[in-house]
N, C-alpha and C positions, 0 to 999 in steps of 0.2 A: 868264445869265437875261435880262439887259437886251436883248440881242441878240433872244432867244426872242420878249420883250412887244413890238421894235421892227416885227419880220417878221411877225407875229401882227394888229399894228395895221395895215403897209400892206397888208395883204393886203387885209384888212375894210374900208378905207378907200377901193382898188380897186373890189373887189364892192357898195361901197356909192354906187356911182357907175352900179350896172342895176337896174331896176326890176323887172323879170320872168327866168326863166329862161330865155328863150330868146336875151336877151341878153348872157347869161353865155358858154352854148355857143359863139352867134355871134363872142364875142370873142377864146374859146377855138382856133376855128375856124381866123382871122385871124392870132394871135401867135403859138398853137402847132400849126401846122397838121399836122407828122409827128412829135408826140406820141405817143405809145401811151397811149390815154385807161384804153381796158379790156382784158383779157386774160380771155379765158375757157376753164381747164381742164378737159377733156375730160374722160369715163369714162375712157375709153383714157388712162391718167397722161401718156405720152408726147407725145400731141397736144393741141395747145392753138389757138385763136384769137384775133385781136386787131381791133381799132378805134383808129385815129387820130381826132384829134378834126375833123380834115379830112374823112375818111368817117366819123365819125358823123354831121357837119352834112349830107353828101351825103345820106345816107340820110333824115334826118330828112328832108328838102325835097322827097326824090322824095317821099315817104310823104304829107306832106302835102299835096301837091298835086293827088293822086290823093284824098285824102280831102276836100277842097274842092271837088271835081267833085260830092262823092257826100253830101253832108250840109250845112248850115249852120253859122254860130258858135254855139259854147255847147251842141254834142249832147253827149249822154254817151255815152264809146267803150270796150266792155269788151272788155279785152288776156288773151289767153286765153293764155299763153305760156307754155313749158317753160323751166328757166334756160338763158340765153342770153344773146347779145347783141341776138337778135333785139328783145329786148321794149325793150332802150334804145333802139334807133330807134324803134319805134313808140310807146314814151312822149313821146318829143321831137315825132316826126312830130305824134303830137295837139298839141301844146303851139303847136307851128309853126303849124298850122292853126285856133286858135284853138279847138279842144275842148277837154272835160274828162276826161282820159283815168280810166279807173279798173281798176286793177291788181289782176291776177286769178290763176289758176294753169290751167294746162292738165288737163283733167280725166281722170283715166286709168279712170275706172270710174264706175257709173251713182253710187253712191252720193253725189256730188261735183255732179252735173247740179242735182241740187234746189237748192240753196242761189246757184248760177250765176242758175237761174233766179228765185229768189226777186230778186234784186240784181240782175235786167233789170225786173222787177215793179216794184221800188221804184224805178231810176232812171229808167226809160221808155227803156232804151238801146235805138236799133233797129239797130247795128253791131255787127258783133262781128270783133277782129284777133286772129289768128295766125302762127305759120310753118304751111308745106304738109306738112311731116311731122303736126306733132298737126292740123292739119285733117284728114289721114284719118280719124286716130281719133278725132277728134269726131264724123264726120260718122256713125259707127258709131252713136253714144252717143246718137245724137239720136233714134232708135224710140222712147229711155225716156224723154226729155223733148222732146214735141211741138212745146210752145212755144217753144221754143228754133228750130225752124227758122224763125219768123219773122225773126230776125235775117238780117243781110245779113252772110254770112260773107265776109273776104278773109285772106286768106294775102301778107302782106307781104313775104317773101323775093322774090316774085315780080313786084313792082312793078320797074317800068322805072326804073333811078337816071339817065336821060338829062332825066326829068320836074324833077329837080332845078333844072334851069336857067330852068323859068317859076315857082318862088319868088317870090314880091315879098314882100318885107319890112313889115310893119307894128307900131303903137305896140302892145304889151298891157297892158293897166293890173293896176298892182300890185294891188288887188284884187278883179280876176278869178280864179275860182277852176280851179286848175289841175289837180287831179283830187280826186276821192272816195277816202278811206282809209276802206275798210269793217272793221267793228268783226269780228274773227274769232270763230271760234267759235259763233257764232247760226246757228241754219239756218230760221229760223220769225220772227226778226225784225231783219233785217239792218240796221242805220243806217252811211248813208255820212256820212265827218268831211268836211264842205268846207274843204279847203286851199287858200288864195290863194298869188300869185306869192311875196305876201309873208311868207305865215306861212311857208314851205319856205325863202326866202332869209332872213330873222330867225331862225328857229330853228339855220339853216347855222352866219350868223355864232356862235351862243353858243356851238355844236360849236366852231369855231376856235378860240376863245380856252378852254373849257372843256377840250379833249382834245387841245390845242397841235398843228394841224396847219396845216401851209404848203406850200411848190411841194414840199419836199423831201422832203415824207411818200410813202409807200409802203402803200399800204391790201390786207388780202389780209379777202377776205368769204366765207362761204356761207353769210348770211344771204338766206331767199325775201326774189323784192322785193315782192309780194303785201303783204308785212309792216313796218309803219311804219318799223321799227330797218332791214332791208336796203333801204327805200325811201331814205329819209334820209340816211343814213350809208354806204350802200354806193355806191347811184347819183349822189343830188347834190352831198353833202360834196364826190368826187373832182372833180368837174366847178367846182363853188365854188371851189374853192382851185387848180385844175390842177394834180392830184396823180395819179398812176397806182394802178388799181387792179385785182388780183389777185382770180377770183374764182369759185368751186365751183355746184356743186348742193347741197341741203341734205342731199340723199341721199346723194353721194362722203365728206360727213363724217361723217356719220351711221353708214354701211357701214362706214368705215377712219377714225377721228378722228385717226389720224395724216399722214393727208391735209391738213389744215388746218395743223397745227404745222410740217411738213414744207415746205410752201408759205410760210410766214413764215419758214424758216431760208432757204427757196433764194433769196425774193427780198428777203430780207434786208428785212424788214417792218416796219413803225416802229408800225403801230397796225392793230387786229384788234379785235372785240368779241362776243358771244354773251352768250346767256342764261347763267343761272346753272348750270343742266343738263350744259350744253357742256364747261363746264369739271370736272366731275364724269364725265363720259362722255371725258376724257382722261385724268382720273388711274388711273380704273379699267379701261380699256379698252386703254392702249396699252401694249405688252410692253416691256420692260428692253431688249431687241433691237433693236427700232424706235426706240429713243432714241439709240441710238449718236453717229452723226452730228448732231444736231440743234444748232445753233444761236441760242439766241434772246435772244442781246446786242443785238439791236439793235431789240426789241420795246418801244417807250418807252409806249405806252397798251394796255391792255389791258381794253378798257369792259367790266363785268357791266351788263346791266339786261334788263328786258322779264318777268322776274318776281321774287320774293322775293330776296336777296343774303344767302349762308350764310357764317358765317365759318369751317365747317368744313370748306366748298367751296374757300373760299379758299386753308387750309392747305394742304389735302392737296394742291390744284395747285400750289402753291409747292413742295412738299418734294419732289414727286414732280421737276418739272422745274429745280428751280434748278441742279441740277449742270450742265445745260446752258443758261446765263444767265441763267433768268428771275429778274427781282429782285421783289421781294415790295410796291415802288415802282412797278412795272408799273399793278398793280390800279387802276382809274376806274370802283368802285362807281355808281348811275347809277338813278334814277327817270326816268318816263316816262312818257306813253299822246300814244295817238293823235289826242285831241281837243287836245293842243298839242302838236301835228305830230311831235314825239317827244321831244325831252327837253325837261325840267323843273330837274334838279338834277345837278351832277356833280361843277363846279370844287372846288379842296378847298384848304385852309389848310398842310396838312400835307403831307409829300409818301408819304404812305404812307394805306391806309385804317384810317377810325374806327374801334375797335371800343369796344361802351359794355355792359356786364352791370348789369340794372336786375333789381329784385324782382318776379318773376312774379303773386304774388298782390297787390301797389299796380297792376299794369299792369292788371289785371282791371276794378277801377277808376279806371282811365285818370287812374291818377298814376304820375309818374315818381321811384320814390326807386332811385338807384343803389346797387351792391351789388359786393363782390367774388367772383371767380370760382371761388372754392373754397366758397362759400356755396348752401346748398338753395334750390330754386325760385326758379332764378332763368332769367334769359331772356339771351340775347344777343343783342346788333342790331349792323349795319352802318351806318355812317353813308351816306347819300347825296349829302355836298357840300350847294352852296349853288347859288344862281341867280346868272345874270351878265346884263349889259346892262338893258334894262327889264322887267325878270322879276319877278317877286314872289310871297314863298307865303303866306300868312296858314294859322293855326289856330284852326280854328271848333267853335265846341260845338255840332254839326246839331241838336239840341232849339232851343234861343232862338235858332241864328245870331247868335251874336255871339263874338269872338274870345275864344277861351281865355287863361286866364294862362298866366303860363310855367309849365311845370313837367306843366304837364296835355296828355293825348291829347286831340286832338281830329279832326275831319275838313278835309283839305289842300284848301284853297281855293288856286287861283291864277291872276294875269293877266297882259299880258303883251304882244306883238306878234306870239307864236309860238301864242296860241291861236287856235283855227279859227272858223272863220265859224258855225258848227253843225253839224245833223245836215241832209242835204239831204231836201226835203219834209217835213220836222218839225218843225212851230211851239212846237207847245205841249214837246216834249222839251227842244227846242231853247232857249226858254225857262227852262226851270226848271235844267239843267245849265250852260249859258253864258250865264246871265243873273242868275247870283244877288248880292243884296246883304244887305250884315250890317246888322243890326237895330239896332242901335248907334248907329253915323256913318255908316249908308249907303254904306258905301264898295263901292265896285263899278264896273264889274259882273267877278263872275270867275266860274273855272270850277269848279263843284261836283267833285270827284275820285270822290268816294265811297269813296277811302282815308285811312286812320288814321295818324297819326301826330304828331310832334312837333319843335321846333329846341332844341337845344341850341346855345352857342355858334356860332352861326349857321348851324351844320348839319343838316341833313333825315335822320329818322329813321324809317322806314316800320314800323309795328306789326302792321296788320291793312287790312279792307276792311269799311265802314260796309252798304256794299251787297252780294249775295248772288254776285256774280259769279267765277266759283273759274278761275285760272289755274293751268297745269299745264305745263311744258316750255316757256312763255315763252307760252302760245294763250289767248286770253278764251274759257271757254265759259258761256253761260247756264245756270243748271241749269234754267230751265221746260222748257228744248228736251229735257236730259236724264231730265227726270224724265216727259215724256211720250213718249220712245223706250220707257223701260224700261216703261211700263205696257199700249203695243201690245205687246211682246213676248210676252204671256201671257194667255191669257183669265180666268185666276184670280186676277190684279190687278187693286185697285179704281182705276177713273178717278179721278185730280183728289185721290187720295190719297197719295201717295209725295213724298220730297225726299231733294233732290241736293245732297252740300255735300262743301267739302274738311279736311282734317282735318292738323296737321302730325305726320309721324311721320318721326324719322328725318333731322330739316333737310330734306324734300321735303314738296310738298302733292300730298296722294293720296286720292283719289274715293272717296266711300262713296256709297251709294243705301241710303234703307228705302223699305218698301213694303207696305201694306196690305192682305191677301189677300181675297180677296173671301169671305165670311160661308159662302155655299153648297160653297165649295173649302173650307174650314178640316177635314174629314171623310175629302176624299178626296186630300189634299193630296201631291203629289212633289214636294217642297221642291227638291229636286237639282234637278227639271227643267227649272223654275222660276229658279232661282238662274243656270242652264245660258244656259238664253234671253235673261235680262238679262243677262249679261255677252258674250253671242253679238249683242246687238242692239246694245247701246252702244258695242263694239268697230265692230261693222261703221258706222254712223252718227257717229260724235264719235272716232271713234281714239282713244280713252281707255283706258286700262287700269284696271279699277277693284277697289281695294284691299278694300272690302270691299261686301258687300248684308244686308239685313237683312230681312228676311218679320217683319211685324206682325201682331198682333190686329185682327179687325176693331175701326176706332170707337177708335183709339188712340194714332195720330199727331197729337202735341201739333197745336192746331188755334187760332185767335185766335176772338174771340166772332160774327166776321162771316165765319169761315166760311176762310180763310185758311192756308194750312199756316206754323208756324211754322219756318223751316227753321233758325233758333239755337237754339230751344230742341230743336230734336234732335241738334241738334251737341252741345248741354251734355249730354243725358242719353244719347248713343250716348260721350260720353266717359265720365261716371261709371255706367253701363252699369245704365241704369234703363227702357230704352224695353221695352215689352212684348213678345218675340222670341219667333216660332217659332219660326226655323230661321234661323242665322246661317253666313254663310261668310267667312273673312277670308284675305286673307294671313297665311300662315305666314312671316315675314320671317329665322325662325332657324332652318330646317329646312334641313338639307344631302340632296338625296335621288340625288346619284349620286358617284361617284365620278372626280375629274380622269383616271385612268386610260382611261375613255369615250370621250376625244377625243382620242386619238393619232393622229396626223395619217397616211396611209399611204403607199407609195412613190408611187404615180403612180394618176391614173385608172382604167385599165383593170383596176385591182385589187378596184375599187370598183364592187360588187355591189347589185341595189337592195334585198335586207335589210341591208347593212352601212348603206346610206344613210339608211333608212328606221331604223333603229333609232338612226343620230347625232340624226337630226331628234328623234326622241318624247325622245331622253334632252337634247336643249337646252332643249327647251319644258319639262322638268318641272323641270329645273335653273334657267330664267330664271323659272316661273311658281313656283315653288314647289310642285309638283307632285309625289306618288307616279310615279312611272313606270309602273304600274297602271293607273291614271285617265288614260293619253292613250291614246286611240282613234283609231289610224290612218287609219281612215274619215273623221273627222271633219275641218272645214277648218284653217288655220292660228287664223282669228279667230274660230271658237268657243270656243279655248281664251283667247280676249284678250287676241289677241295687235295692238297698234296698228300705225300706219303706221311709227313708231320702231322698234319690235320686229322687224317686218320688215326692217328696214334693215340693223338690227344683224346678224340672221339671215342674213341673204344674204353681208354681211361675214364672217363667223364661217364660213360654210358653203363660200364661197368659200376662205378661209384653208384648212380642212380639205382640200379639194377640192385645192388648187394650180393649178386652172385657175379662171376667169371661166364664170358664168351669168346669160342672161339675166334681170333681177330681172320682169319680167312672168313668170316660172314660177309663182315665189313666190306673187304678187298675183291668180295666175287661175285655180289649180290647185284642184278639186273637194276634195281631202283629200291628207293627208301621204300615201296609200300612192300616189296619183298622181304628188303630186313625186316620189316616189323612180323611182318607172318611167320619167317622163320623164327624169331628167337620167341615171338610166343608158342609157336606148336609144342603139344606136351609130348610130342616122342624126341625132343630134342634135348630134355633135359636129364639124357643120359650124358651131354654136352657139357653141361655145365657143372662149377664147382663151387663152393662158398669163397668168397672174398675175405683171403687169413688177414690181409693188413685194413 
């Protein structure tokens, strides 16, 4: 262990010796010049790509220097990239060139454009980078968002790397801010987090000493780097420490989660992390069969965070893999967001995680009395560690602001080196979240969380969210975005009347919508149709999957005296089931509606007819959705039935499995309705399309 804190200290002691990232890589560049910085694995399992941190710095240099031709210091550059490696040079390259890069996803469908474009509105970006493959398909996408072609589109694959050699070197002050981390999930009001050199290299450091990594870690990711956690911990960490890092689409693991595990057995992986979902979508998804081989002794961190942390997630990943190393020591429970650049809390006292069983109705009133685990209403929490270096969390009582005592919930105030500069162009936000002080001793300034919780022996305990913002599969979404999707959907919903909130069922948080039908519909009402369109419009708009909808009385969605929709108090009375309902639709969570006999796998393709294929599809969807097999309408598309971009993923995995050959996943994502899929993947001039399935 001594050994551990010794390598741990000069590492940070090293890095604490550059001011900006670009003189980390530079240094990177110099000492380890035919490193294997990243590796990025293919669709194709078998092919993979790599970057030496000698040609990442080439890359970054030709980039920037072509982006110096074409813009000033301090523009804002939006990275429009499919995973890749492409997108880490051109993160660098902005870095290089003294931009403020902000990280984005390649847009595969109109639906994805609004929100692109809302986040050029708010940043004043007039660039936009890509590679030359999704610049086709941008250039498609762009009839449906006009504005968008004012951007000055480049395709960076294509930049001359000879331009590298007119590089000149310059100072960048640590607090210059080195890109915008936009707040996911909002399509209607985007805020970008400004991140300085500094807050990404302080936050690094507490990574190091928090999730013990050094030259000789081994990092395997498919976490997006869009997203603070794959931004962070996927891209910089490796580079901070000069450690190699392994690393997917979110889609390869998404499709086959044994693609992930698989990849930390081959390269023998020392640390890995995902949401809490992830690790739930491996215990349930990967076969006895696909375990065989696996390996995972030498997985020493294994981070949960970026949403709730279950301990029944926990379990069942433990039990499921420990036969094949995983120790249950592994586990780095893990708080987070993105306005302090990403983690908050992790390191831990113990070498195992917390778990703490408190009385459900004291938490109500945000007292903590603990309780044992054979006891009614009671709750269980994960601990999340503590803070390291100059970190700190205060608990504040958001009425008075002023620190709670021990014992009581309150709302996670914290500050720091690692929290950000604000939200960019947002004074007054920017203000009231990163500027707040307690009423008390004025101590400040920190960052408002708008999350609940509490320390026990010096450990963070996440309870709930003070604020309305409901995450799901690790994604912030707003519910005003979603509650004004679902009321375009239908002409027989009242405007400015409905709310979006999450509910916990199951150790998972999952979407309900009510909604107010409009007075003149209540007569002629087709509740189904209704129901049909909000879940048809949410799916398509927010990838959400939503667990239940509720159709109200006019004039009867609890409402505050100034007009206001209360969205708690419809969470209390959609729980004790008091809200005035017309016509209610939920998941059915304990309905079996087919039988495993359905998906017997067949000899080969060519045996595979487009009713046999067509009939696996309707029987997935009714078996994933909880669906009669009756109620799927082969006419109908995949995301009428609600089905999200996950669902898809899985789909394609699952379909592909059946199949024994590979399809392309655009079938899935563009195909007018299921009886179309099934046509095309049976037509025989398509199977210039397909490939055998290597895993």
């Amino acid at each position: 262990m001594n050994q551990i804190i010794t390598t741990l200290t000069n590492s940070i002691c090293i890095n604490n010796n550059f001011s900006n990232l670009v003189d980390i890589l530079r240094y990177r560049a110099l000492h380890q010049p035919n490193q294997t910085a990243f590796t990025y694995l293919e669709e194709q399992e078998e092919l993979k790509t790599t970057l030496t941190y000698q040609q990442l710095d080439a890359k970054a240099r030709s980039i920037a220097v072509y982006l110096q031709n074409i813009s000033t210091p301090g523009e804002r550059i939006l990275l429009l990239y499919p995973p890749g490696l492409d997108y880490i040079a051109a993160f660098f390259g902005c870095l290089y060139a003294e931009l403020i890069a902000i990280p984005l996803y390649s847009p595969r469908n109109n639906r994805k454009m609004s929100r692109i474009q809302s986040i050029m509105e708010d940043s004043q970006a007039q660039i936009a980078l890509t590679n030359s493959r999704s610049l086709i398909n941008i250039q498609t996408l762009l009839n449906h968002a006009p504005d968008l072609k004012k951007l000055q589109w480049l395709a960076t694959d294509e930049i001359d790397e000879n331009l590298a050699e007119q590089w000149e070197s310059k100072s960048v002050r640590s607090v210059s801010i080195a890109y915008l981390q936009y707040t996911s999930g909002s399509t209607s009001t985007p805020k970008g987090v400004m991140i300085s050199h500094e807050n990404a290299l302080e936050n690094s450091a507490e990574i190091a000493i928090s999730w013990r990594t050094g030259a000789d870690s081994v990092l395997v990711s498919w976490l997006p780097h869009f997203h603070d956690f794959g931004q962070i911990y996927g891209v910089i960490q490796p580079i901070y420490n000069g450690f190699p890092c392994i690393f997917m689409s979110p889609a390869s693991f998404t499709q086959k989660p044994i693609r992930w595990l698989k990849a930390i057995s081959d390269y023998k992986a020392t640390h890995s992390g995902a949401p809490n979902f992830a690790y739930d979508l491996c215990a349930d998804k990967i076969k006895p069969e696909q375990r065989e081989n696996l390996d995972l002794s030498r997985w020493e961190i294994a981070v949960n965070g970026a949403e709730p942390v279950r301990k029944q997630t926990l379990e069942n990943f433990y039990h499921v893999f420990a036969p094949y190393g995983f120790r249950w020591s592994t586990f780095y429970p893990g708080y987070g967001l993105a306005e302090a650049t990403l983690k908050v809390s992790s390191a831990r006292k113990k070498n195992s995680p917390t778990i703490l069983t408190v009385r459900a109705d004291s938490l109500t009133n945000n007292l903590i009395v603990e309780a044992s685990s054979d006891e009614a209403f009671t709750r269980t929490l994960v601990g999340c560690g503590s803070t390291v270096l100059n970190s700190k969390v205060v608990i504040v009582n958001p009425e008075s602001l002023t620190q709670s005592p021990s014992g009581q919930v309150g709302e996670i105030w914290v500050s720091g080196p690692s929290i950000a500069q604000g939200y960019w162009g947002r004074i007054e936000e920017t203000q009231r979240t990163f500027r707040a002080y307690l009423t008390d001793n004025e101590e400040g300034p920190l960052l408002r969380t708008g999350d609940l919780g509490f320390v026990k022996d010096g450990e963070l305990f996440i309870t709930g969210r003070i604020k309305d913002l409901i995450v799901i599969r690790g994604s912030n979404h707003y519910p005003q975005d979603i509650e004004l999707t679902a009321e375009q959907s239908h002409a027989g919903l009242r405007s400015g009347y409905s709310a979006a909130f999450a509910i916990d069922e199951n150790e998972q948080e999952r979407l309900v919508i009510v909604c107010e039908i409009e007075r003149s519909y209540l007569r002629k009402l087709d509740a189904d149709e209704v129901i049909q369109a909000i879940r048809k419009a949410v799916s398509q708009e927010h990838e959400l999957e939503i667990y239940a909808v509720l159709l109200l009385k006019t004039g009867s969605i609890p409402k505050t005296s100034s007009g206001k929709i209360q969205r708690k108090a419809c969470h209390t009375q959609f729980l004790n089931n008091q809200l005035d309902v017309v016509q209610e639709w939920k998941v059915q969570s304990n309905e079996k509606v087919i039988n495993e006999g359905q998906f017997s796998m067949p000899n080969n393709l060519s045996n595979i007819i487009k009713s046999g294929t067509q009939d696996w599809l309707i029987s997935w969807i009714a078996k994933e959705k909880n669906l009669d097999i009756k109620e799927i309408d082969p006419n109908q598309s995949l995301t009428y039935y609600g089905l999200s971009s996950l669902d898809s993923m899985n789909l394609h995995g699952d379909l592909e499995t059946w199949l024994g050959y590979s399809i392309v996943p655009d079938w899935l994502w563009d195909s007018p309705s299921i009886d179309a899929l099934a046509k095309q993947i049976s037509q025989p001039q398509n199977s210039v399309f397909v490939s055998k399935v290597t895993s």
